[in-house]
CHARMM-style PDB file with segment names, atoms N, HN, CA, C and O in Angstrom:
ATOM      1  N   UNK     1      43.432  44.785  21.363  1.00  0.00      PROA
ATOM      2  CA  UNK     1      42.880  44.262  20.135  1.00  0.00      PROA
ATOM      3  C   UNK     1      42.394  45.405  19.241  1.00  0.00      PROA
ATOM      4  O   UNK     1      42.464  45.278  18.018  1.00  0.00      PROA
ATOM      5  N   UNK     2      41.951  46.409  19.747  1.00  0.00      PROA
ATOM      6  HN  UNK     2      41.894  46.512  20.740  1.00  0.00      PROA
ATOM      7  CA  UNK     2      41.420  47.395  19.086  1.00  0.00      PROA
ATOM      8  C   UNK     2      42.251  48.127  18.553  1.00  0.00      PROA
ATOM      9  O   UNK     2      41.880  48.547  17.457  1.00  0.00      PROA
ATOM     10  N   UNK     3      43.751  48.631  19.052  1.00  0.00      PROA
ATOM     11  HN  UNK     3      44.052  48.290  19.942  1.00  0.00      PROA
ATOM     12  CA  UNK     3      44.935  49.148  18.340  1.00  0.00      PROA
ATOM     13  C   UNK     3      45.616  47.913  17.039  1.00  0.00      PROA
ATOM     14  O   UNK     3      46.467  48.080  16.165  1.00  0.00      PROA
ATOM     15  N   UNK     4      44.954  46.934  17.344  1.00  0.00      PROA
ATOM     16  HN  UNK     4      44.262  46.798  18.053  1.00  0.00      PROA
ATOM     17  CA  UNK     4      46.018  46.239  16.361  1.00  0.00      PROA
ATOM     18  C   UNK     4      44.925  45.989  14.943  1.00  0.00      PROA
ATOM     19  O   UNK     4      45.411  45.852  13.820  1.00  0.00      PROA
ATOM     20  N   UNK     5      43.344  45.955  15.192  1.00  0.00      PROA
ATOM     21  HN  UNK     5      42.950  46.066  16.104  1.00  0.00      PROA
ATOM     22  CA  UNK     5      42.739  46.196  14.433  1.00  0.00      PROA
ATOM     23  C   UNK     5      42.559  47.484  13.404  1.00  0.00      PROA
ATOM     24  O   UNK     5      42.158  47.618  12.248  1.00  0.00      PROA
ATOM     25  N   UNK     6      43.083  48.386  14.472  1.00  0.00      PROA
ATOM     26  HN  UNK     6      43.408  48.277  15.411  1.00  0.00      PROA
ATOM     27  CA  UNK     6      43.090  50.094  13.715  1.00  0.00      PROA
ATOM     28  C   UNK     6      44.191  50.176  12.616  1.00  0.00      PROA
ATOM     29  O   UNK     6      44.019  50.961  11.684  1.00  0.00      PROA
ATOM     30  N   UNK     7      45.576  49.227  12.691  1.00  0.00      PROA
ATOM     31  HN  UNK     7      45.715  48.589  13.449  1.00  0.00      PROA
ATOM     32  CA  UNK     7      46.708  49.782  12.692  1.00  0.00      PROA
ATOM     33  C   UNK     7      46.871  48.586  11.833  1.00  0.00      PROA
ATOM     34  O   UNK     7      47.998  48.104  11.714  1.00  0.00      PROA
ATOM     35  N   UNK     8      45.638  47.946  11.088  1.00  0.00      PROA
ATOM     36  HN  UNK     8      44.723  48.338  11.184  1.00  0.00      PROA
ATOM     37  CA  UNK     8      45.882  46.793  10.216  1.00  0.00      PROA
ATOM     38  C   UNK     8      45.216  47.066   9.164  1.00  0.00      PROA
ATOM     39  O   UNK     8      45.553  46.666   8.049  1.00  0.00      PROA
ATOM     40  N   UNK     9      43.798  48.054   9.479  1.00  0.00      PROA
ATOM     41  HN  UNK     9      43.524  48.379  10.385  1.00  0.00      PROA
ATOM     42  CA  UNK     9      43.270  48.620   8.333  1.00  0.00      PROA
ATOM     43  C   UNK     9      44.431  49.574   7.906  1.00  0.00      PROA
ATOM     44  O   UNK     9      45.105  49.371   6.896  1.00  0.00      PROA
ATOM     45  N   UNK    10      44.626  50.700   8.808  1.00  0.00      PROA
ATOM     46  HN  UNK    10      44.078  50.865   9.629  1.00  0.00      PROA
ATOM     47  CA  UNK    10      45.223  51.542   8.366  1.00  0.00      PROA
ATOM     48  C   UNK    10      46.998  51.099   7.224  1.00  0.00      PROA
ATOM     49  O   UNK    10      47.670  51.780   6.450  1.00  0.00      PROA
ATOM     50  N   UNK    11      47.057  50.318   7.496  1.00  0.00      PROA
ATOM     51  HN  UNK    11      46.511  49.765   8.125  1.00  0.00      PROA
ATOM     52  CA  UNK    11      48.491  49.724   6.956  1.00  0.00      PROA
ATOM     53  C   UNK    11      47.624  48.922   5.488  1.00  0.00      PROA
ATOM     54  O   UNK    11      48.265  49.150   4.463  1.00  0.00      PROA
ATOM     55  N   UNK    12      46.442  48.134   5.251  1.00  0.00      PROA
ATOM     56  HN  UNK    12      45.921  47.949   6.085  1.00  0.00      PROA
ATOM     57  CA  UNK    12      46.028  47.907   4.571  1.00  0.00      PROA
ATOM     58  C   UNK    12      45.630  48.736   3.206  1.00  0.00      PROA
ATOM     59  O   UNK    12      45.900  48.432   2.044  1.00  0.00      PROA
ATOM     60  N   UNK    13      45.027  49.683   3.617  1.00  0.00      PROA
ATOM     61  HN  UNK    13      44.807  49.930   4.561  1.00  0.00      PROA
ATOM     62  CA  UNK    13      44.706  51.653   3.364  1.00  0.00      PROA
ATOM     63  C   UNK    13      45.921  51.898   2.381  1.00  0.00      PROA
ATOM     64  O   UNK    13      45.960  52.092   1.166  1.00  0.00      PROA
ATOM     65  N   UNK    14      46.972  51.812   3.431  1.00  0.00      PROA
ATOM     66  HN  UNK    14      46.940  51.654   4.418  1.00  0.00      PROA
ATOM     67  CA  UNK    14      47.823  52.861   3.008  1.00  0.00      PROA
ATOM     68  C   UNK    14      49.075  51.690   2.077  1.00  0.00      PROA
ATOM     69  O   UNK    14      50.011  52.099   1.389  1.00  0.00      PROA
ATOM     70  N   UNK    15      48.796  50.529   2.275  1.00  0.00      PROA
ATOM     71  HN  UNK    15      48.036  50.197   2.833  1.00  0.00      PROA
ATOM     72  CA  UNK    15      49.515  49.632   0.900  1.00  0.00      PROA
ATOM     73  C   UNK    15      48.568  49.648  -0.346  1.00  0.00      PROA
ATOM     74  O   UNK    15      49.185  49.921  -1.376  1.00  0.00      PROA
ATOM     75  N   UNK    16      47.227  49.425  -0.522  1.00  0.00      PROA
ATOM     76  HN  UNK    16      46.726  49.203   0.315  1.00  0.00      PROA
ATOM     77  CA  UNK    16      46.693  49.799  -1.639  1.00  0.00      PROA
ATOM     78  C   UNK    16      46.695  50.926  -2.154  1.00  0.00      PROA
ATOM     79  O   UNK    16      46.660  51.040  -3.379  1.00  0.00      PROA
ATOM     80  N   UNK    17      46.748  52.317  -1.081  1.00  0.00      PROA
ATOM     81  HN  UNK    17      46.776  52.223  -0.086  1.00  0.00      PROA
ATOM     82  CA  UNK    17      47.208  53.535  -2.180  1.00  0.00      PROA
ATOM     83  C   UNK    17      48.511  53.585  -2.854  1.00  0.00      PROA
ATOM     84  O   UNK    17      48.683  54.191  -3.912  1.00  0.00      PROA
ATOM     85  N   UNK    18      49.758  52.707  -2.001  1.00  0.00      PROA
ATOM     86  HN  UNK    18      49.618  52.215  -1.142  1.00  0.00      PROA
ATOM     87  CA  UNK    18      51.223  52.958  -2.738  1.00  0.00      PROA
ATOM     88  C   UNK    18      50.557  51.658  -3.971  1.00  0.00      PROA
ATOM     89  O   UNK    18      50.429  52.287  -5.022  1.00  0.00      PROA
ATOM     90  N   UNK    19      50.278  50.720  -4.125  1.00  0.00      PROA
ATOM     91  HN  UNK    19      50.382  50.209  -3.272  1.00  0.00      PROA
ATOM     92  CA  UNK    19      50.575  49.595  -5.334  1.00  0.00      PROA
ATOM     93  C   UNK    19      49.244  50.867  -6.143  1.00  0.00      PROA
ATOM     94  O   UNK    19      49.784  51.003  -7.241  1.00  0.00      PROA
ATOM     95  N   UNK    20      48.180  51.613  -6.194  1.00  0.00      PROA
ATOM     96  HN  UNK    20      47.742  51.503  -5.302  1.00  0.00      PROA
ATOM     97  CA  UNK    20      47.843  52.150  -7.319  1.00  0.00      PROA
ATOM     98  C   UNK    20      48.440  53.721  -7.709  1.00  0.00      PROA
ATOM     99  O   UNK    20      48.182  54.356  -8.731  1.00  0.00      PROA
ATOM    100  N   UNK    21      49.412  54.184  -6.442  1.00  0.00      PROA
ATOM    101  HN  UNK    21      49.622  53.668  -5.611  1.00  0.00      PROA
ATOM    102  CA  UNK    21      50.480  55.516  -7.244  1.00  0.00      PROA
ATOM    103  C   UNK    21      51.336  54.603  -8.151  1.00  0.00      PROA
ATOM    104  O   UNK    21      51.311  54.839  -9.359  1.00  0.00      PROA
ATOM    105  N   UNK    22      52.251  53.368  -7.588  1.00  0.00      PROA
ATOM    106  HN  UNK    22      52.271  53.177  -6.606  1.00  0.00      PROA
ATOM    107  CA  UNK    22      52.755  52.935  -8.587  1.00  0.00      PROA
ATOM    108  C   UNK    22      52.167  52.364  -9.501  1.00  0.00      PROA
ATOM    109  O   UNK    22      52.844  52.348 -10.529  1.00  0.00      PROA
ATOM    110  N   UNK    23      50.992  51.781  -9.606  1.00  0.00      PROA
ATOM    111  HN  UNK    23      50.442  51.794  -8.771  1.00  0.00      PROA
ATOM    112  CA  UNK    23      50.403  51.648 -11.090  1.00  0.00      PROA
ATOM    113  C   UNK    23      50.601  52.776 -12.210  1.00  0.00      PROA
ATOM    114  O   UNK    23      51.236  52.834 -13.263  1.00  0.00      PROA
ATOM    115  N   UNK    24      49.500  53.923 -11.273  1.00  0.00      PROA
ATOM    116  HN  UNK    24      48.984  53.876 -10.418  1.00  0.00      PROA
ATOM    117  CA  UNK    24      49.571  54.901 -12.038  1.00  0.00      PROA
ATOM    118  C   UNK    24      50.770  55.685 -12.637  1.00  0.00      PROA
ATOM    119  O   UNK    24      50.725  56.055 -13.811  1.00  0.00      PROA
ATOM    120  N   UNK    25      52.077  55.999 -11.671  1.00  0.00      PROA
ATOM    121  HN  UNK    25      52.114  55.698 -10.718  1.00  0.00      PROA
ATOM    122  CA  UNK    25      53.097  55.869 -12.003  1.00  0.00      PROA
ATOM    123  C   UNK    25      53.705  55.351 -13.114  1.00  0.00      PROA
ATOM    124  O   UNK    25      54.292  56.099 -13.897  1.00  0.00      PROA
ATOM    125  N   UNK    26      53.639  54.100 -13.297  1.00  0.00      PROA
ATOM    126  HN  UNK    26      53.162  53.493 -12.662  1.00  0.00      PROA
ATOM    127  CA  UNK    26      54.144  53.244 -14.187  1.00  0.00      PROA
ATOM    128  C   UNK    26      53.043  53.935 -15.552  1.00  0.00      PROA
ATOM    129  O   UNK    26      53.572  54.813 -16.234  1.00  0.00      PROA
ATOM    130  N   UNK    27      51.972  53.644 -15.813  1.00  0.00      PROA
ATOM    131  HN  UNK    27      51.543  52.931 -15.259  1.00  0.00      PROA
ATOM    132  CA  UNK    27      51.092  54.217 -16.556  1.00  0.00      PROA
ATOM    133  C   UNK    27      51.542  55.289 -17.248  1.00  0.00      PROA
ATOM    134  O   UNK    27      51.336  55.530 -18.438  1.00  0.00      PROA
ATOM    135  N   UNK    28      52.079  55.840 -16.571  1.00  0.00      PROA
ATOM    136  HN  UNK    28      52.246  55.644 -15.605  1.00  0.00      PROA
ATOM    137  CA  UNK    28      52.170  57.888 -16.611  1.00  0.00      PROA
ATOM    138  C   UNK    28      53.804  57.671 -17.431  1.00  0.00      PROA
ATOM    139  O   UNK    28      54.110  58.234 -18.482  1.00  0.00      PROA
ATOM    140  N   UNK    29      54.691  56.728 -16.655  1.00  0.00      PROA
ATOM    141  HN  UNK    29      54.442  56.270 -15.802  1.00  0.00      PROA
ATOM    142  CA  UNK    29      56.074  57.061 -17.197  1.00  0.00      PROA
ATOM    143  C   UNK    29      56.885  55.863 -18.557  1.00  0.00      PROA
ATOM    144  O   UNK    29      57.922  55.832 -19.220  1.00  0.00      PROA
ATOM    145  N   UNK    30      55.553  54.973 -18.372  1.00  0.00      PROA
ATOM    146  HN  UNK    30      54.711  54.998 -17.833  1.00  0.00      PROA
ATOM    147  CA  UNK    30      56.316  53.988 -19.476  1.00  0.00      PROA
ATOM    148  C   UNK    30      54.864  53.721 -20.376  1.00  0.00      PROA
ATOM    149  O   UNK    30      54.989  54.557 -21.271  1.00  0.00      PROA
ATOM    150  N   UNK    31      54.164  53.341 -20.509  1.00  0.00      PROA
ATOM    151  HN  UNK    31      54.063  52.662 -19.782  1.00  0.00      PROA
ATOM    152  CA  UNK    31      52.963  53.243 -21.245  1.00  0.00      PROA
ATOM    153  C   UNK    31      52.389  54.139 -21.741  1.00  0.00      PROA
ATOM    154  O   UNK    31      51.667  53.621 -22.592  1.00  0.00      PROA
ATOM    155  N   UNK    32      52.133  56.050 -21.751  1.00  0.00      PROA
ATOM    156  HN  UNK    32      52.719  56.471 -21.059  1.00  0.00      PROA
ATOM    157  CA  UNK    32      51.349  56.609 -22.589  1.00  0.00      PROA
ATOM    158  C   UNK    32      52.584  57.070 -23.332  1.00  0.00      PROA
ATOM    159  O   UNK    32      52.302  57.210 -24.521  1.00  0.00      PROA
ATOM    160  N   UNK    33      54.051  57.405 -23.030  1.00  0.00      PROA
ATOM    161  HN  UNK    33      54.281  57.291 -22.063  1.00  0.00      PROA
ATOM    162  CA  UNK    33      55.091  57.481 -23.890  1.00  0.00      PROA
ATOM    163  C   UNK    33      55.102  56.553 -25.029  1.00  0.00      PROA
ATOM    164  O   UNK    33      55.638  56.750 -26.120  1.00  0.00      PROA
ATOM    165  N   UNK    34      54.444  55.514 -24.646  1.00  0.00      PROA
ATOM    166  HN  UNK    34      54.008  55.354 -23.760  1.00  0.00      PROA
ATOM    167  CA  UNK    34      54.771  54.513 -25.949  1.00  0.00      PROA
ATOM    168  C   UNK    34      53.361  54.436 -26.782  1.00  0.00      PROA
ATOM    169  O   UNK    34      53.505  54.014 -27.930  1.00  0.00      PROA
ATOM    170  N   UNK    35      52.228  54.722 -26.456  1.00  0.00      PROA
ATOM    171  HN  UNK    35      52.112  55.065 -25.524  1.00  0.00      PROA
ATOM    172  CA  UNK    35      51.181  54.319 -26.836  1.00  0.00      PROA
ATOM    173  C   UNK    35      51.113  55.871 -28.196  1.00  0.00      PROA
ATOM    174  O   UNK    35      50.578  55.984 -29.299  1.00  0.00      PROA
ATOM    175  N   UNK    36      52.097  56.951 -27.190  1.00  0.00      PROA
ATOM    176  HN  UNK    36      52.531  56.859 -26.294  1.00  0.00      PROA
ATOM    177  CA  UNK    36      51.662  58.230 -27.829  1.00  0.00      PROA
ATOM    178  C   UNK    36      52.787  58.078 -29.031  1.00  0.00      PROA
ATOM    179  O   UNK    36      52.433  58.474 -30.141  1.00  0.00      PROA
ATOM    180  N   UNK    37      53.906  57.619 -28.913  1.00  0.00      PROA
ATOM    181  HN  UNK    37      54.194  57.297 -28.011  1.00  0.00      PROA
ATOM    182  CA  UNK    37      54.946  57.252 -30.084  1.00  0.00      PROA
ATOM    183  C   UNK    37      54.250  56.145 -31.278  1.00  0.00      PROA
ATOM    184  O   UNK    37      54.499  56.072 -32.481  1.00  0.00      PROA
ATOM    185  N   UNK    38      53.529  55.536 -30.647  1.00  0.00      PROA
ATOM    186  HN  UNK    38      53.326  55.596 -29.669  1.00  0.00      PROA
ATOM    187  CA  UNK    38      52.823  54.291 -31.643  1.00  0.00      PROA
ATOM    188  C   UNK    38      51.446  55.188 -32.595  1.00  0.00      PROA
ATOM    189  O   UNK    38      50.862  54.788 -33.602  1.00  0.00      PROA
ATOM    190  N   UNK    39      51.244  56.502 -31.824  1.00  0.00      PROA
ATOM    191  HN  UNK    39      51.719  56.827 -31.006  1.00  0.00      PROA
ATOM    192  CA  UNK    39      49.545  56.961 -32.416  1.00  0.00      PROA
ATOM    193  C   UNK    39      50.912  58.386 -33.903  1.00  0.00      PROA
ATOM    194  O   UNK    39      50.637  58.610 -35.082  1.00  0.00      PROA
ATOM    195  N   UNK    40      52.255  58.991 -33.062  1.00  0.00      PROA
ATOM    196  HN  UNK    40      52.479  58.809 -32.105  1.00  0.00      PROA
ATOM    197  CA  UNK    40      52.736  59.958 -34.317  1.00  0.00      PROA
ATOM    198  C   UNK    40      53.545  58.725 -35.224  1.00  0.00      PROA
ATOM    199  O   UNK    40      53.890  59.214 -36.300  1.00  0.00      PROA
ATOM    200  N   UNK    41      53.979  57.168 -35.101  1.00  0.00      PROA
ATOM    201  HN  UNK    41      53.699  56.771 -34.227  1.00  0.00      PROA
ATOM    202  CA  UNK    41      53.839  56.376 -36.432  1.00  0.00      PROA
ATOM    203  C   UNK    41      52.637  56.468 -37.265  1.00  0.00      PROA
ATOM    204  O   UNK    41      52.449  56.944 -38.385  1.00  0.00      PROA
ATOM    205  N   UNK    42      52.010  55.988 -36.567  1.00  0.00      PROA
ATOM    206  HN  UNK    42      52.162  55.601 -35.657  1.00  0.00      PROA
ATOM    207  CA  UNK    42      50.523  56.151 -37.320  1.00  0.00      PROA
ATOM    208  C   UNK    42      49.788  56.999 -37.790  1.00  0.00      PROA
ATOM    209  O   UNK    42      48.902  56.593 -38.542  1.00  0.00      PROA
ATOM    210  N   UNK    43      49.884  58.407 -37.529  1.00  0.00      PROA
ATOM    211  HN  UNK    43      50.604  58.737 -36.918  1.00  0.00      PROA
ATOM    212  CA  UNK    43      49.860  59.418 -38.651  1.00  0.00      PROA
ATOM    213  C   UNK    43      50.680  59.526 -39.300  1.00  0.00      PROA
ATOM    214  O   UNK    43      50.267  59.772 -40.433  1.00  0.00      PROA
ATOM    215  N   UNK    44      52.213  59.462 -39.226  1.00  0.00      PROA
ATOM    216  HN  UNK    44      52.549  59.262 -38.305  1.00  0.00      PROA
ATOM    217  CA  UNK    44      52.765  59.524 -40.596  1.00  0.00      PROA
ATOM    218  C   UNK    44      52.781  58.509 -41.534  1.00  0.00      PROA
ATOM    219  O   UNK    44      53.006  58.811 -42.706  1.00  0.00      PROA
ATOM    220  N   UNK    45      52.548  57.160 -41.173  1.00  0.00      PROA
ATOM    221  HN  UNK    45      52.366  56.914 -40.221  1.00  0.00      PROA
ATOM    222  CA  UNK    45      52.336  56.406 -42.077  1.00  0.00      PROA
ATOM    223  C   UNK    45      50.661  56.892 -43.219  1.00  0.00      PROA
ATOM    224  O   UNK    45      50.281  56.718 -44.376  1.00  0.00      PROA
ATOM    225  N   UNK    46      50.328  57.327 -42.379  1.00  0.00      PROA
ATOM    226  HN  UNK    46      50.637  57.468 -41.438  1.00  0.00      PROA
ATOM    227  CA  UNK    46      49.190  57.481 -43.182  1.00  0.00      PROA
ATOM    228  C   UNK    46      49.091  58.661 -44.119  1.00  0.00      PROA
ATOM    229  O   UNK    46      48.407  58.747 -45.139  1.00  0.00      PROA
ATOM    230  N   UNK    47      50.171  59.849 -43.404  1.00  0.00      PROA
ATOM    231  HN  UNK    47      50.726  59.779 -42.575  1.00  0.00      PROA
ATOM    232  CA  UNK    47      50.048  60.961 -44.141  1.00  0.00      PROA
ATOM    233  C   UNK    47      51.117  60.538 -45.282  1.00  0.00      PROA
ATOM    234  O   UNK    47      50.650  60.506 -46.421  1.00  0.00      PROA
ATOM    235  N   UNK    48      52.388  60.231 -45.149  1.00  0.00      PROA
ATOM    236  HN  UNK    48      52.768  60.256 -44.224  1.00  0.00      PROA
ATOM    237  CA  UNK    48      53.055  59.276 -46.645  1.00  0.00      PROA
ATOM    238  C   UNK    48      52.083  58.716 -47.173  1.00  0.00      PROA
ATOM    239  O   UNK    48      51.687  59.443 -48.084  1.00  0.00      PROA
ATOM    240  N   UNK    49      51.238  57.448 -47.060  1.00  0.00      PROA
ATOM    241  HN  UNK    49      51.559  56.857 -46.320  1.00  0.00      PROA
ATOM    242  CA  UNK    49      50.057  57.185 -47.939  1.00  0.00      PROA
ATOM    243  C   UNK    49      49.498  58.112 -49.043  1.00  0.00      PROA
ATOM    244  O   UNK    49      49.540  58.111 -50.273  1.00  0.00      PROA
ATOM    245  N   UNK    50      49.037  58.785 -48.231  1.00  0.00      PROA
ATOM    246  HN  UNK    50      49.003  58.786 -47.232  1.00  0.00      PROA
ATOM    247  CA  UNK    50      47.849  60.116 -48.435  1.00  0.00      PROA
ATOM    248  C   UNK    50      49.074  60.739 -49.739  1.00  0.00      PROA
ATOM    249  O   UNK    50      48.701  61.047 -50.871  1.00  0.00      PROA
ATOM    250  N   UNK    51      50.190  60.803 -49.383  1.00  0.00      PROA
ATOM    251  HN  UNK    51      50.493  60.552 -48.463  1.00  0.00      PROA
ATOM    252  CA  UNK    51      51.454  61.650 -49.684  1.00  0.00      PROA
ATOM    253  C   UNK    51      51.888  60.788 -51.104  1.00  0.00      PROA
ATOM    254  O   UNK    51      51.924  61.527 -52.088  1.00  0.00      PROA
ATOM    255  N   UNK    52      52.121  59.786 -51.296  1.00  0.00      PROA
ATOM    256  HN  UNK    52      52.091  59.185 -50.497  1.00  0.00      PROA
ATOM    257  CA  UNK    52      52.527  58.629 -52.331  1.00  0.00      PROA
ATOM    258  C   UNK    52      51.188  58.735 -53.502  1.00  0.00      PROA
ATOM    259  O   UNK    52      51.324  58.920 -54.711  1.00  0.00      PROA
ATOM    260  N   UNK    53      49.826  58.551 -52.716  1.00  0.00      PROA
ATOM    261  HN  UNK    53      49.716  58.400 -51.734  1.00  0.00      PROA
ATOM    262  CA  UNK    53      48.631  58.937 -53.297  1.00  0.00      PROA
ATOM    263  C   UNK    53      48.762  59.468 -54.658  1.00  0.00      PROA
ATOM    264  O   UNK    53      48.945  59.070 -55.808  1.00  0.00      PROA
ATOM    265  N   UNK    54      48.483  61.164 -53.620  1.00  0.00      PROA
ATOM    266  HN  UNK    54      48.334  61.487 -52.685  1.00  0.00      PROA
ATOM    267  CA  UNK    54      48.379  61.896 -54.636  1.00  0.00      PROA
ATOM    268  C   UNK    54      49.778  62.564 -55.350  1.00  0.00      PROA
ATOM    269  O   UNK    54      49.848  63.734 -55.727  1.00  0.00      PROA
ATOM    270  N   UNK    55      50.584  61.825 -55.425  1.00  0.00      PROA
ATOM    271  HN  UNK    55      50.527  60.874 -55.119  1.00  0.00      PROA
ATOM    272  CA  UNK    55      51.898  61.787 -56.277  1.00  0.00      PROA
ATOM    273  C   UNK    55      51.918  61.117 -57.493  1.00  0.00      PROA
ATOM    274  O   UNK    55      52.733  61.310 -58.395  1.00  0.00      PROA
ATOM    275  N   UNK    56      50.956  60.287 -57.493  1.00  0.00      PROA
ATOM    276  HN  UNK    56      50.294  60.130 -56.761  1.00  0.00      PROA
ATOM    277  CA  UNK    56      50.962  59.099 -58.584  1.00  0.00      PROA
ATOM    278  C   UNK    56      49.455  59.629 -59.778  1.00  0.00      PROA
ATOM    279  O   UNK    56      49.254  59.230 -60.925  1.00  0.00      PROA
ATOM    280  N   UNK    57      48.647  60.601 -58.975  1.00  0.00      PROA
ATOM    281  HN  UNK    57      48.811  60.925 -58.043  1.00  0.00      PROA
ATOM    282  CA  UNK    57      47.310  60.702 -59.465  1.00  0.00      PROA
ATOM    283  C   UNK    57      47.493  62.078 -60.866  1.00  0.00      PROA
ATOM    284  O   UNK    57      46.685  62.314 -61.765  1.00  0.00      PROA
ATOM    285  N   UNK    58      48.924  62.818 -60.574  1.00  0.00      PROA
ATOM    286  HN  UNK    58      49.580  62.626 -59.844  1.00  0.00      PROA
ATOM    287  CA  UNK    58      48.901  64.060 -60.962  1.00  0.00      PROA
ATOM    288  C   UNK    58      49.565  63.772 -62.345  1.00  0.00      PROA
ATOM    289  OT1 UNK    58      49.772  64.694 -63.134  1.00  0.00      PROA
TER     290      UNK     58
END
């Protein structure tokens, strides 16, 4: 009983570290690629703004 208790945490252990590498994983290879493509739209939209701005003021 005591090997099958050891060897149930340990398997428990060691499935919650693989499902949060692959979280993090996933995190790392599909989500800050996109979050970081969504933040250089969003400065250039703003720097065209900024850009259209002072085109019209002169």
């Amino acid at each position: 009983m005591k090997h099958f208790v050891k060897g149930f945490l340990f398997g428990t252990v060691a499935t919650i570290g693989a499902v949060a590498g692959a979280v993090l994983s996933f995190k790392k290879r599909v989500v800050e690629p996109i979050e970081d493509e969504e933040e250089r739209f969003e400065d250039n939209r703003k720097r065209a703004a900024r850009k259209s701005r002072s085109a019209h003021h002169g």
